[in-house]
ZAGU-830928 format. One record per residue (C-alpha): x, y, z; residue number from 1. Coordinates in pm, 1 decimal, m for minus. Each point is the difference from the previous one (the first is absolute). Example, Ala and Ser with C-alpha at 12.3 -4.5 7.8 and 13.67 -1.06 7.14 Angstrom:
+----------+----------+----------+-----+
:       c1 :       c2 :       c3 :   k :
+----------+----------+----------+-----+
:   1230.0 :   m450.0 :    780.0 :   1 :
:    137.0 :    344.0 :    m66.0 :   2 :
+----------+----------+----------+-----+
***
This chain:
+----------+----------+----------+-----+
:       c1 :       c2 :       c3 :   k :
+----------+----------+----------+-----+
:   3622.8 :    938.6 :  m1829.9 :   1 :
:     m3.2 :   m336.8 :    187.6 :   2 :
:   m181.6 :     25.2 :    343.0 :   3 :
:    110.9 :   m299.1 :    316.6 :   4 :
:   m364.6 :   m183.0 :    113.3 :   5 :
:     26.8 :   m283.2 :    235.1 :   6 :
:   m359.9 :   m167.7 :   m124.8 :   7 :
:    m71.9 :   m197.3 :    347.5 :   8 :
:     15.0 :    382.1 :    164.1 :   9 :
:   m288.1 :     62.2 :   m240.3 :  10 :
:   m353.4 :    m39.3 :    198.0 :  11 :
:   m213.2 :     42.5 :   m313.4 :  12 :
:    228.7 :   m254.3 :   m199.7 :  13 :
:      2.7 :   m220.8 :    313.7 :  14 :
:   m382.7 :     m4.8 :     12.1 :  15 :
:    m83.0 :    m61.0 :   m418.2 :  16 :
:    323.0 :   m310.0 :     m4.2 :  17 :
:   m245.8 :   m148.0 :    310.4 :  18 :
:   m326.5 :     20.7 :   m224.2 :  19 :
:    183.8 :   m123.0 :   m294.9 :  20 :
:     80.6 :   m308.5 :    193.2 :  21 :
:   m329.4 :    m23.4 :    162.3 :  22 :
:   m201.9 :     21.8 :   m364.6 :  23 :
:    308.6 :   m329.5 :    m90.1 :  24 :
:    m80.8 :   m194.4 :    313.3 :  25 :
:   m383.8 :     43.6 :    m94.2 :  26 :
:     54.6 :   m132.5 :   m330.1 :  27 :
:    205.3 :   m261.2 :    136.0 :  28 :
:   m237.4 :    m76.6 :    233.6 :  29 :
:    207.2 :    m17.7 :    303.7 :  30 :
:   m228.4 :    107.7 :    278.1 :  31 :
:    249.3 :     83.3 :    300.8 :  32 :
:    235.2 :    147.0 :   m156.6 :  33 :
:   m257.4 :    233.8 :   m127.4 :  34 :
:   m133.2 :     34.6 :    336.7 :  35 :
:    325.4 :     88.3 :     97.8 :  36 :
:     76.0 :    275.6 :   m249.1 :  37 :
:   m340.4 :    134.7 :     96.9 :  38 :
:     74.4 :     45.3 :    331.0 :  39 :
:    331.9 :    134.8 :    m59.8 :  40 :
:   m201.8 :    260.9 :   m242.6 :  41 :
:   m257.4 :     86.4 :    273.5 :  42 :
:    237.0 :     24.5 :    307.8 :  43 :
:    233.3 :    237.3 :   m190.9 :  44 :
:   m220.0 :    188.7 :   m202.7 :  45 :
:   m258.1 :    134.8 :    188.7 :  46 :
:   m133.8 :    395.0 :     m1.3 :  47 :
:    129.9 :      3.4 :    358.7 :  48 :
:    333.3 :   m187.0 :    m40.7 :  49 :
:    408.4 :    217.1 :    m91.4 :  50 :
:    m60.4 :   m176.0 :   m313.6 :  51 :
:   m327.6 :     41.4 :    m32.5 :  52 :
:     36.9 :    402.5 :    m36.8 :  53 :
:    306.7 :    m68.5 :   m200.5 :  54 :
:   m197.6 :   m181.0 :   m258.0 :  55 :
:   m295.4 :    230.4 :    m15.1 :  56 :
:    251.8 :    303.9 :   m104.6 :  57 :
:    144.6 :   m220.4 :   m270.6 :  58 :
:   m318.5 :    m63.9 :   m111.7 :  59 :
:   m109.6 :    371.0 :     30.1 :  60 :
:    250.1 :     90.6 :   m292.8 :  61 :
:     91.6 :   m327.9 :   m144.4 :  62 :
:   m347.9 :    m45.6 :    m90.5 :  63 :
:    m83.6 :    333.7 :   m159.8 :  64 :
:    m42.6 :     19.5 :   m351.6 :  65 :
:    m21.4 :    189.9 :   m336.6 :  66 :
:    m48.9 :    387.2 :    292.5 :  67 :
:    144.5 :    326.7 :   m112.7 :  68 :
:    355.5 :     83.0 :     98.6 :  69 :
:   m119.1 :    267.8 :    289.8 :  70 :
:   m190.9 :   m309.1 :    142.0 :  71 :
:    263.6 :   m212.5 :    m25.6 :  72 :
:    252.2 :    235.9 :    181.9 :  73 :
:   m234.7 :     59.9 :    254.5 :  74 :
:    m88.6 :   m321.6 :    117.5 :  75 :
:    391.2 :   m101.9 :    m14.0 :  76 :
:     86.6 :    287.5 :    223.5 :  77 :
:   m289.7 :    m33.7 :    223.8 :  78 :
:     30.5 :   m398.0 :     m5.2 :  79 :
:    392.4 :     63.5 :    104.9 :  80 :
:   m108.5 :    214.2 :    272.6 :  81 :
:   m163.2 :   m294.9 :    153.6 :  82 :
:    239.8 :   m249.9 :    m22.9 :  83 :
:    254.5 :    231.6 :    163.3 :  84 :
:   m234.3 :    m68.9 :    347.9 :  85 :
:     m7.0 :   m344.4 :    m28.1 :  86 :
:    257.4 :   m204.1 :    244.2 :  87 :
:    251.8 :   m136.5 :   m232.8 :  88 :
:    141.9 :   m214.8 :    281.9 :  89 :
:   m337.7 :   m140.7 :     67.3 :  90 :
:    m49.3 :    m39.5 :   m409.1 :  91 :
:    375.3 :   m164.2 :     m0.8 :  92 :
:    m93.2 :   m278.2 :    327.0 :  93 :
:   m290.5 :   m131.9 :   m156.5 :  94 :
:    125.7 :    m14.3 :   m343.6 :  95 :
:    263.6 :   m219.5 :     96.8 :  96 :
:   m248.5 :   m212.4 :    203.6 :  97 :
:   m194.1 :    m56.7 :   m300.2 :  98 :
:    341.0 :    m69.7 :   m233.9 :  99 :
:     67.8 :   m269.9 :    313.3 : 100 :
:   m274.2 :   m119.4 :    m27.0 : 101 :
:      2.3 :    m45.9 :   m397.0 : 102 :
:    319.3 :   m155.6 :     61.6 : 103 :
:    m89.9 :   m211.7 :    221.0 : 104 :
:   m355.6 :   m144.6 :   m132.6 : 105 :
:    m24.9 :     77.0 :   m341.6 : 106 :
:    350.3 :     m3.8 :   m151.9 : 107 :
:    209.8 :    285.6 :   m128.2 : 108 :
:   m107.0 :    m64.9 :   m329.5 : 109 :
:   m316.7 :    221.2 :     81.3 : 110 :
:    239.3 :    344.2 :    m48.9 : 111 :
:     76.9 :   m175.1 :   m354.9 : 112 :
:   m368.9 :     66.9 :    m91.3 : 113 :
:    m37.0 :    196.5 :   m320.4 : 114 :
:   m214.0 :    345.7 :    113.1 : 115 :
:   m118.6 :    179.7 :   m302.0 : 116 :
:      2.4 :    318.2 :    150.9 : 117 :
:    358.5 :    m38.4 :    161.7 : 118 :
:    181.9 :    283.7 :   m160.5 : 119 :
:   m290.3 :    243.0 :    115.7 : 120 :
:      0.4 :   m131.8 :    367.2 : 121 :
:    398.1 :     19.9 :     20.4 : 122 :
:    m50.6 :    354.9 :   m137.5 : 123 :
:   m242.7 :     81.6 :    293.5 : 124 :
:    214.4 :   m143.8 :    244.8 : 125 :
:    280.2 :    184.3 :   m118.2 : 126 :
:   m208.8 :    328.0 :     39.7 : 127 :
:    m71.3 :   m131.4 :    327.7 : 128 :
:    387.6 :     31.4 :     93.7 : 129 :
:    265.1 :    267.5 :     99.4 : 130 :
:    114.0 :     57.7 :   m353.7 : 131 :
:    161.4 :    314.9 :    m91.8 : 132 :
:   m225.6 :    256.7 :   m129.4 : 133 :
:    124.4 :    m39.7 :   m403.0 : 134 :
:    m68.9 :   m381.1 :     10.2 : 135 :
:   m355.0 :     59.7 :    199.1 : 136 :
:    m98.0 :    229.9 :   m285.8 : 137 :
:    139.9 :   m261.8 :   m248.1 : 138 :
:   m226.9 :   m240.7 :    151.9 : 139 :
:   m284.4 :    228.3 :     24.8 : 140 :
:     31.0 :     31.9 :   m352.2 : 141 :
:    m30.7 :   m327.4 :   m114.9 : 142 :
:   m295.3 :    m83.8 :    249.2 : 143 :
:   m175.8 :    302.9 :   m131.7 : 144 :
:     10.5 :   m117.2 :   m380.7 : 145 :
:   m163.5 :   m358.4 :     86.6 : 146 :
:   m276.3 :    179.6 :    247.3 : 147 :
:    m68.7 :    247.1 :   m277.4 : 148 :
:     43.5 :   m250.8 :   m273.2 : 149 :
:   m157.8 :   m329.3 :    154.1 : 150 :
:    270.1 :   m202.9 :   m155.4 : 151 :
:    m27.6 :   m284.6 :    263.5 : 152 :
:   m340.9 :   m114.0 :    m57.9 : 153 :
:    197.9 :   m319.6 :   m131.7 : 154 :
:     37.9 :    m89.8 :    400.1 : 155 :
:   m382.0 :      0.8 :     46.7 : 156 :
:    m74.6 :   m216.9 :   m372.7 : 157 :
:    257.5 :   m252.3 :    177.4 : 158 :
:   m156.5 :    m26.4 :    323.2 : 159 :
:   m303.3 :    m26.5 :   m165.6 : 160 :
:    154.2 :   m319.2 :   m213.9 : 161 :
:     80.4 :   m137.1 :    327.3 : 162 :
:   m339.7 :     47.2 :    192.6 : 163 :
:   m162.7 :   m183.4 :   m318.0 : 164 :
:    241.7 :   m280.7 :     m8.2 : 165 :
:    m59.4 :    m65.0 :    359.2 : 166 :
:   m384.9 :     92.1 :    m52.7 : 167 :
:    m39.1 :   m255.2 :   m290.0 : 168 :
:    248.5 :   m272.3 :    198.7 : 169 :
:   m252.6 :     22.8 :    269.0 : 170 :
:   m353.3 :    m14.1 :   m144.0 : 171 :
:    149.3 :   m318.3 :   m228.1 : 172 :
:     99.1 :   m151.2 :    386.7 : 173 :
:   m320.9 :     50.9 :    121.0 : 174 :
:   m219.1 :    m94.6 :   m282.0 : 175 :
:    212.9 :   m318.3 :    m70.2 : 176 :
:    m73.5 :    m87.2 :    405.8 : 177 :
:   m412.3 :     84.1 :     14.6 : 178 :
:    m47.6 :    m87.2 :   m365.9 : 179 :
:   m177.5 :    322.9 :    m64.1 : 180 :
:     71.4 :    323.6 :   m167.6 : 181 :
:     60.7 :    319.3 :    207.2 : 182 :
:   m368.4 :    242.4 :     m2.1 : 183 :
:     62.9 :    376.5 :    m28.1 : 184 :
:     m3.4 :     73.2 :    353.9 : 185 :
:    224.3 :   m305.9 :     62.7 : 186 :
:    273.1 :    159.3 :   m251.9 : 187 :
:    m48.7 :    346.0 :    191.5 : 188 :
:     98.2 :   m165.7 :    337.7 : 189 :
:    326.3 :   m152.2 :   m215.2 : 190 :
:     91.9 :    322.6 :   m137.3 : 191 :
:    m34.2 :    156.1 :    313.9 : 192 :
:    218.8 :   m237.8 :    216.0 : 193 :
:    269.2 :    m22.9 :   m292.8 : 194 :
:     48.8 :    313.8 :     m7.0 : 195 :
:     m3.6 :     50.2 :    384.9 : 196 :
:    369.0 :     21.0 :     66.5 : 197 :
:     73.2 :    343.6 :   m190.2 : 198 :
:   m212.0 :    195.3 :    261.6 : 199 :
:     25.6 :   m225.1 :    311.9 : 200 :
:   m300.0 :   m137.2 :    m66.4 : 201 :
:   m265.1 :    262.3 :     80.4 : 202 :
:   m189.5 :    m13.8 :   m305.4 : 203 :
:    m63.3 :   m361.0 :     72.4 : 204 :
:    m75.7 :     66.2 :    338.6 : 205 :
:   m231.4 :    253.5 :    m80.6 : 206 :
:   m185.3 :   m232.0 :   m276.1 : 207 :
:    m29.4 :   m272.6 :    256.1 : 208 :
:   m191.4 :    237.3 :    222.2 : 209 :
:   m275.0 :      1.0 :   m225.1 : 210 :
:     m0.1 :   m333.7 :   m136.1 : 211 :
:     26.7 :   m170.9 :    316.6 : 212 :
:   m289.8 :    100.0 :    179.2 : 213 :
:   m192.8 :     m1.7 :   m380.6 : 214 :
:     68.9 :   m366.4 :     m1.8 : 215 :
:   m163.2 :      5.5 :    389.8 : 216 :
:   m284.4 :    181.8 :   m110.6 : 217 :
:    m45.1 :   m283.3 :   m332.1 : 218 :
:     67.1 :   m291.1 :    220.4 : 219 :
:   m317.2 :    118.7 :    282.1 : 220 :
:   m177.4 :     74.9 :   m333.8 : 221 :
:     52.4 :   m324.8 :   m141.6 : 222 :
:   m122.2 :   m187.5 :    339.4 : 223 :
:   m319.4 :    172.5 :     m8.3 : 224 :
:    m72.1 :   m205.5 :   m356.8 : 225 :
:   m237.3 :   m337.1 :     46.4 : 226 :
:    152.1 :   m258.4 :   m161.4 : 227 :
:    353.7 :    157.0 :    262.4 : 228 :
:   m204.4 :     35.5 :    280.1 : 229 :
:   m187.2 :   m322.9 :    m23.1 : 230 :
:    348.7 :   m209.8 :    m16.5 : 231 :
:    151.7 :    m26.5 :    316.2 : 232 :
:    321.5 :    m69.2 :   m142.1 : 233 :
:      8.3 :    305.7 :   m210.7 : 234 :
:    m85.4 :    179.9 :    290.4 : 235 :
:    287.4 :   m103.7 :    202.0 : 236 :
:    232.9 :     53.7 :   m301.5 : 237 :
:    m90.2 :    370.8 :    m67.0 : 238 :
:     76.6 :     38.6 :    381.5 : 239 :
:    350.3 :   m105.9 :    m29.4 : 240 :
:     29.9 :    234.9 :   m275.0 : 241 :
:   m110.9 :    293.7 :    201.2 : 242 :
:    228.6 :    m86.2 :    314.0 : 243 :
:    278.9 :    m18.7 :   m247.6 : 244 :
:    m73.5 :    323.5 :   m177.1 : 245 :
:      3.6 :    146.6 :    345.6 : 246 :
:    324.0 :   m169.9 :    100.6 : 247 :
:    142.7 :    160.8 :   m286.9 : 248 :
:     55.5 :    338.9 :    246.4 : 249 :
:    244.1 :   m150.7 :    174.4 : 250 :
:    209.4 :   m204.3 :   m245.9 : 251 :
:    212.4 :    179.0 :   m233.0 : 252 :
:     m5.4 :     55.3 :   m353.5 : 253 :
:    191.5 :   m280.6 :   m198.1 : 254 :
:    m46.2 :   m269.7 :   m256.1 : 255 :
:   m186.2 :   m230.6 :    194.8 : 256 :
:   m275.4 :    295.3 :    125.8 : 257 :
:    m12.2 :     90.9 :   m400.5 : 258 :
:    m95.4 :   m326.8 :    m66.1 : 259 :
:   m227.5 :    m71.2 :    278.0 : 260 :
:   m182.2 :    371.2 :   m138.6 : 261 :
:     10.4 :   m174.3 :   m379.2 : 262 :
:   m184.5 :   m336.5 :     63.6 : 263 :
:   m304.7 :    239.9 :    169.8 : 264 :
:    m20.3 :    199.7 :   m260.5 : 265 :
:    m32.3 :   m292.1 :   m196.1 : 266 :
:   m251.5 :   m204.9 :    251.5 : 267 :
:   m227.8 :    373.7 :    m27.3 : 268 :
:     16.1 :    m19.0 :   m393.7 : 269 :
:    m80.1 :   m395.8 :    m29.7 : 270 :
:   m308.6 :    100.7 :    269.4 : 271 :
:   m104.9 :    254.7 :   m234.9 : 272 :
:     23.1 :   m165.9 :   m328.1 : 273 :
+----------+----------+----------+-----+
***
């Protein structure tokens, strides 16, 4: 039986054709059009946005894998339950903001963006809906058989093709620009922002929390050696790199801050050599 899903009413399809074309314009290098589509991401997607919640109950079943059938059921039903008090008109207004604003600065071809997981997410959404109670159960069906059997871990092996691609295309940027290859903890900070666009960027965040003031705490230590402290210029120098780590609050995180965060890491590793 042939189900009707209208793809740009899809929030969780919305959200993974905006990281696919993020993860391209990375590759490709163009910076504001990938500051752009992160924006978009953030301002749409957030915990306390209508699409926000949306997303998070896709996830809550789309993501579930390889459970029992009772499990499965369970978290479908209860899952349901919650959408049903969400405010579809709400969920409806800022969808088509977002599809305006696709339209309008990124290009319809965004909705042609190949999803791996498409048919699951169109089967979620349809779930979602006021179908009849024979095609809801048909549905249910078919969404229970990939949660119990996992048979979608193909969309998470191509996301991960994509986050190396743009990974690799990065580190081969950088290292071709500061003639040096990437240290461990240089690659972690990569990995991390790379990947940042799947989860709004909280991991990152929450990494740069800790390496920031790390980097602080390396820089004062660094000062404190003689042949630093007996150079006036060197002096002055590790200054500006502690007023810019602490600038680094108030800016936010992008390319350019990324890059900023490499070249330290890579001034604290040539100090330490």
């Amino acid at each position: 039986m042939k189900f009707k899903h209208n793809k740009k009413r899809n929030t969780a399809f919305l959200y993974e054709s905006l990281i696919k074309e993020c993860a391209r314009s990375l590759v490709k290098r163009e910076e504001n059009k990938t500051d752009i589509i992160s924006s978009m991401i953030k301002e749409s997607f957030k915990s306390d946005t209508a699409l926000g919640r949306e997303l998070k109950l896709y996830r809550d079943i789309g993501e579930v894998k390889c459970v029992d059938v009772y499990t499965a059921e369970r978290l479908i039903e209860e899952t349901r339950k919650e959408y049903d008090n969400l405010d579809k008109e709400e969920i409806f207004e800022k969808q088509s903001a977002l599809i305006d604003s696709i339209n309008k600065q990124l290009g319809k071809d965004v909705f042609n963006n190949f999803v791996p997981n498409y048919k699951n997410l169109a089967t979620i959404a349809q779930i979602f809906s006021k179908n009849g109670v024979k095609d809801r159960i048909l549905l249910e069906r078919k969404l229970i058989s990939s949660m119990v059997s996992g048979k979608h871990k193909g969309a998470q092996k191509s996301m991960t093709h994509i986050n190396g691609l743009v990974y690799k295309t990065f580190i081969n940027n950088f290292n071709e620009k500061y003639s040096k290859a990437l240290s461990e903890r240089q690659s972690v900070l990569l990995a991390k922002f790379v990947t940042s666009f799947s989860d709004n960027g909280l991991a990152l965040k929450a990494y740069l929390n800790e390496e920031v003031p790390k980097l602080k705490s390396e820089i004062i230590s660094l000062k404190e050696k003689n042949e630093i402290k007996s150079d006036g210029s060197m002096v002055k120098k590790a200054d500006e790199v502690l007023e810019l780590l602490e600038s680094f609050k108030k800016v936010r995180i992008d390319r350019s801050l990324i890059t900023k965060i490499l070249k330290i890491q890579q001034l604290i590793e040539e100090a330490h050599s």
